[in-house]
N, C-alpha and C positions, 0 to 999 in steps of 0.2 A: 686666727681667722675672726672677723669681725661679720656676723650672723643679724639681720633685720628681720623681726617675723610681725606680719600683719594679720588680724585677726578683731574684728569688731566687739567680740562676745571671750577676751583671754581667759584660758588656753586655747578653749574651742579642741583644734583637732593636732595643735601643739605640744600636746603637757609631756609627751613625753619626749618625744626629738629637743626642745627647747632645755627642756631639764639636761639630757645628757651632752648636750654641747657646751652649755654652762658648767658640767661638773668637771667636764674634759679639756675646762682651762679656756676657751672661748668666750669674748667678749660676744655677747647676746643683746642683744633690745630690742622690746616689743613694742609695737603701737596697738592701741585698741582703743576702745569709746569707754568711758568714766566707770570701772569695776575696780571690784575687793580684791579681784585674786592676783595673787602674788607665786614670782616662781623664787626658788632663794639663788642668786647668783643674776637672775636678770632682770635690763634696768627697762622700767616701766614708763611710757610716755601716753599718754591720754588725749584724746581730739574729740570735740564738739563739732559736727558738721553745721551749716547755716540751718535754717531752719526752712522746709518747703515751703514755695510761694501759697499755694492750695489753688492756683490756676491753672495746673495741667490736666492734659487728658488724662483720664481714668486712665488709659491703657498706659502712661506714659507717667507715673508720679513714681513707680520703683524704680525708674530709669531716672528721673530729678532726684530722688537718693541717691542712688548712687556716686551721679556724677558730683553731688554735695559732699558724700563720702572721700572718695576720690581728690576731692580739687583739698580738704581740711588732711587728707594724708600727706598729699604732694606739700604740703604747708608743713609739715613736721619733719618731712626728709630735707626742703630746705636748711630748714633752721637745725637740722643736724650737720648738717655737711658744714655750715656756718660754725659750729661747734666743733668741728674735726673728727666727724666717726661720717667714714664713705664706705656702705659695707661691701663685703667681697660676695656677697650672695645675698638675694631679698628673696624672703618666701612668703607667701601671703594666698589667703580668702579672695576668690571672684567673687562671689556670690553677691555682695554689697557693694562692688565697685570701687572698695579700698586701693586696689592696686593697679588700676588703672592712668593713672599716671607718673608711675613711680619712674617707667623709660624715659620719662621727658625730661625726671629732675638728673637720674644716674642712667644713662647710657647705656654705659661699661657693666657693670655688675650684673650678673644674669639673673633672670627674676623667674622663680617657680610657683606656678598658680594651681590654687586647689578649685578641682571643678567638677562639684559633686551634683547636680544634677541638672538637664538640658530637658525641658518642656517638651511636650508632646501631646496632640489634640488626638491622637488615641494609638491604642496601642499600649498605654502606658496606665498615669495613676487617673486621666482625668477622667477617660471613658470605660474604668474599670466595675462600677458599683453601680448598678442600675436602680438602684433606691436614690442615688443623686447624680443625675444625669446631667450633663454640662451645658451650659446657656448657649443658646446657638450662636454667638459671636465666639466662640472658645478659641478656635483657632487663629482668629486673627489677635485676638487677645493674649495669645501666649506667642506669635512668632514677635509681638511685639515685647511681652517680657522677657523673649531671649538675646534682646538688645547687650545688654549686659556680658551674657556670658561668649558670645561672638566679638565683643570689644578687645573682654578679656584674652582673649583664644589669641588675637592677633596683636597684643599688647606682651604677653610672657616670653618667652624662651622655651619653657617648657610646660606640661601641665600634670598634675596628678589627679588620680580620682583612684576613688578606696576599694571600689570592688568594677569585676569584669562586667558583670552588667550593667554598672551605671556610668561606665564607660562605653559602653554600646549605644548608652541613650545619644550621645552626640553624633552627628551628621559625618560618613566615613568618611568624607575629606582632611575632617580636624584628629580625628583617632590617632594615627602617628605621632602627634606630637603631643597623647598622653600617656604620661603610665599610668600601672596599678600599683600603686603603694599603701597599703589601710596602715593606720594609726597603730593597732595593735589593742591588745589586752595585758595588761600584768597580772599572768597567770601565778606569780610567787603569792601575788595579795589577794587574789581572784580565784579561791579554792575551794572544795569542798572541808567543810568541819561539819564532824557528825557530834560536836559536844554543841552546835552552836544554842541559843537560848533566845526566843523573841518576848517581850512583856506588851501587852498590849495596854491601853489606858486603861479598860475596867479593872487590871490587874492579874490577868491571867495570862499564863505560862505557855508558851506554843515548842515545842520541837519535833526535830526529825520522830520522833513516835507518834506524832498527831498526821491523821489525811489533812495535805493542808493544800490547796491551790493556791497557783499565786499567779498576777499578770503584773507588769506594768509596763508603761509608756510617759512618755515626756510629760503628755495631755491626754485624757482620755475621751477618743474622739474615732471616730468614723474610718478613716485612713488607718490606723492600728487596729482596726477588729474592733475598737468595747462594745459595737450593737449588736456584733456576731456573739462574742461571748457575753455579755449578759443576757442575749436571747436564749445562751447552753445552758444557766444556771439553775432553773427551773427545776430541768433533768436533773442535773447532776446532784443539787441538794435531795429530789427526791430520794435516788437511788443508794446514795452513800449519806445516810443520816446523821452521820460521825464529820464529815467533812467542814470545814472552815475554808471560808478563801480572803486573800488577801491581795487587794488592786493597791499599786501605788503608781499614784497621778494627780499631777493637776487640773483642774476643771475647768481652765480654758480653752482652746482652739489652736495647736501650733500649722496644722495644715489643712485645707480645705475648709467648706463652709460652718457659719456656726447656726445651730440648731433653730428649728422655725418654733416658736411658742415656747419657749424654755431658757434656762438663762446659761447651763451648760449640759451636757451630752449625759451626764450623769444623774442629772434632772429626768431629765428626756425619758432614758431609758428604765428610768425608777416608777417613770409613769405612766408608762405603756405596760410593763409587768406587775405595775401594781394588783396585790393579794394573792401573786405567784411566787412570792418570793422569802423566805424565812432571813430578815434584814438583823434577825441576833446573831448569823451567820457569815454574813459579809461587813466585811471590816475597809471601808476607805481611810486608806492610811494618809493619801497625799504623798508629799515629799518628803522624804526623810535624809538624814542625815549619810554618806556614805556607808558609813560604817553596818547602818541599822539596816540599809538596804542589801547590803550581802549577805547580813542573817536574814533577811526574807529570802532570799534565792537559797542560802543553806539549809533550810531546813523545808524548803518547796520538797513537796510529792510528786505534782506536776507542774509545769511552768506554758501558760499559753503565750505562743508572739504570732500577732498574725498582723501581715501589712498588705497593703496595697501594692502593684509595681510600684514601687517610690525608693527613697533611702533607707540601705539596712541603719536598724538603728545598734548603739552600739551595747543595746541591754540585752540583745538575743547572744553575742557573743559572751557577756559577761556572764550570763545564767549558764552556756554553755563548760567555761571555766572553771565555774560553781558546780559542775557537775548536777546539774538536773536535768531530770527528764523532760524534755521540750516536746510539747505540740503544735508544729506549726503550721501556718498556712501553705499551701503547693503555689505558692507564686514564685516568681523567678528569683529577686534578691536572697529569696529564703534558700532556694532550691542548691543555690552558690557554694552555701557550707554545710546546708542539711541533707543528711540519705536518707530516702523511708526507712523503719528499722534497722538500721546500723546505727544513727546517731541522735535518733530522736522518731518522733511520729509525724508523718505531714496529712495535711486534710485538706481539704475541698475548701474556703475562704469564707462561703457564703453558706455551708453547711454546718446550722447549728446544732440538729442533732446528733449530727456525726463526731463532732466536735464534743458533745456533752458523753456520746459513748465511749470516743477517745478518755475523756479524762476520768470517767467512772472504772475503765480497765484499767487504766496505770493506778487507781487508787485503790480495785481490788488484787490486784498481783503485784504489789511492792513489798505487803511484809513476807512474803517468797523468795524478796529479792529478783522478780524477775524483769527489774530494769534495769538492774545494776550494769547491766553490758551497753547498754546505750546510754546509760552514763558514763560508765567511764569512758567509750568510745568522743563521745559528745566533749571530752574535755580534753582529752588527749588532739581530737583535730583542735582546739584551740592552740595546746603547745606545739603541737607539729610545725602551724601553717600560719598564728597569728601572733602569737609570743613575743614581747614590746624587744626582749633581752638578746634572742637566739633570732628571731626574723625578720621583724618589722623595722626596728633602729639599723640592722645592719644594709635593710635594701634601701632605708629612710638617705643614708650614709652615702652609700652607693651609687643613687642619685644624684645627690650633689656633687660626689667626685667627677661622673660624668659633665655637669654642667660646669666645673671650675676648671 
């Protein structure tokens, strides 16, 4: 079978469906915009879209991406079919308009769109945070950014989205023709190790014997919690004087606004709390390397994820496989795979000191062992329900046999 997967940002939300159809003898090839990553067995094509005029409307320049996206993709399944690979199935990314005219170039081949999330002027992530309240044009501002993914909708065959509520976000007319398919976790690689060992730059030793908090996110930004929990931290260092915590993120913006008087959120929040805060105690890691990032979740005491209604991100499942004890926010995307005490602890979003009590009790009743049951609960629904090997590849699979 001859396999076309599109994706701006490869793997994106590929790495593992792409991997195993490449191992299982499948001709694969990807398109995506000028990146390192490599899968082994698939062949890699690269597109430069034009460049925006900078003459559209504001409401209207992600929708001239797109269609820039879109017309430089339609330009590379050309030049493949020209080449003699017409695949038997296209699966690709809405969200940037990649696959927006893939029908026009191949007809026949059935084309599966991932469509992970549909805008919403409330109800959802815009009017969820009343510290940043949405400009009163919001709503027509976003029924215009869902130009895109209604293109999409009426452009695939089919559509995917990874979880049940962010399949909900779309209009019930288009529901039907999505499933829920999530990407998965590779809980073989994504485990708990209680030997794990973290070294920090000053040169000191961290493990599962140390109170250690730990957060992270893509960005450390508004939309994931960091103002809620750096508001907790105050508490939390007072209470448990032993405690270290450890954020890893980036200090840009991946969603929503970026910070008024500051250059990123972690600026911000460093100085609003400043002379509240014991800074030889909190550790900005950034981005780390895969590897080094799993010994941060392995040898977490507690683990905060808190999000806005918006996209589960895929670090709360991975800490969950890592077996840590998770505190998360009672929003809905969390609500999907999280039980109050059975698999983790859930809180109020916007309550920081409830949030700060949360993580002072899982740091005083852990060398008791009395988390260990929502831990291991907490990793076991990973293997139950999102396991790349045992459930996600096999519904990934399933899928497609439906559409071929």
């Amino acid at each position: 079978m001859k396999v076309l997967f599109i994706h701006q940002n490869m793997p994106g939300q590929y790495v593992h469906i792409a991997r195993h159809l490449a191992q299982s003898g499948h001709e694969v090839v990807f398109i995506t915009q000028p990146r390192a990553a490599h899968i082994a067995g698939v062949r890699k094509l690269e597109y430069q879209p034009a460049a925006a005029s900078g003459d559209a409307h504001a409401y209207t320049r992600e929708l001239e991406g797109g269609v820039a996206n879109g017309l430089a993709v339609a330009r590379l399944c050309e030049w493949l079919g020209r080449d003699g690979f017409v695949p038997d199935i296209v699966i690709g990314h809405n969200g940037w308009g990649e696959i927006l005219y893939v029908k026009d170039v191949w007809p026949k081949p059935p084309l599966l769109g991932y469509f992970e999330f549909f805008y919403r002027a409330s109800g959802s992530d815009v009017d969820f945070d009343p510290e940043f309240l949405p400009e009163p044009d919001a709503a027509m501002r976003l029924r215009t950014r869902n130009a895109l993914n209604l293109l999409g909708l009426d452009a695939v065959d089919l559509g995917q989205s990874p979880t049940e509520w962010q399949r909900s976000q779309y209009p019930h007319r288009y529901r039907e023709r999505i499933r829920v398919v999530h990407e998965g976790v590779d809980t073989s690689l994504v485990r708990p190790d209680p030997t794990a060992r973290l070294w920090l730059s000053s040169g000191r030793c961290l493990s599962r014997a140390d109170e250690i908090v730990t957060y992270s996110a893509r960005d450390l930004e508004p939309y994931r919690g960091f103002h809620v929990f750096m508001r907790a931290l105050p508490r939390v260092l007072e209470r448990r004087p032993a405690a270290q915590i450890l954020i890893v993120g980036n200090g840009g913006v991946s969603y929503g606004r970026q910070p008024e008087g500051a250059l990123s959120w972690r600026t911000k929040m460093l100085e609003e709390l400043s002379g509240r805060l014991d800074l030889r105690r909190i550790h900005f890691l950034g981005t780390l390397p895969y590897q080094q990032y799993l010994t941060v979740l392995q040898i977490s005491s507690a683990h905060v994820y808190l999000t806005y209604p918006f996209v589960l991100s895929w670090s709360l499942l991975e800490a969950m496989s890592a077996g840590c004890l998770i505190i998360g926010s009672r929003t809905a995307p969390v609500e999907e795979v999280m039980r109050d005490e059975e698999n983790g602890r859930l809180v109020d979003f916007f309550d920081a000191d409830g949030l700060a009590d949360q993580i002072a009790t899982a740091l005083s009743t852990r060398a008791e062992g009395g988390n260990d049951r929502m831990r291991t609960a907490a990793r076991q629904t990973m293997v139950e329900l999102y396991d790349v090997n045992t459930v996600t590849v096999p519904a990934y699979l399933g899928l497609l046999r439906s559409l071929l």
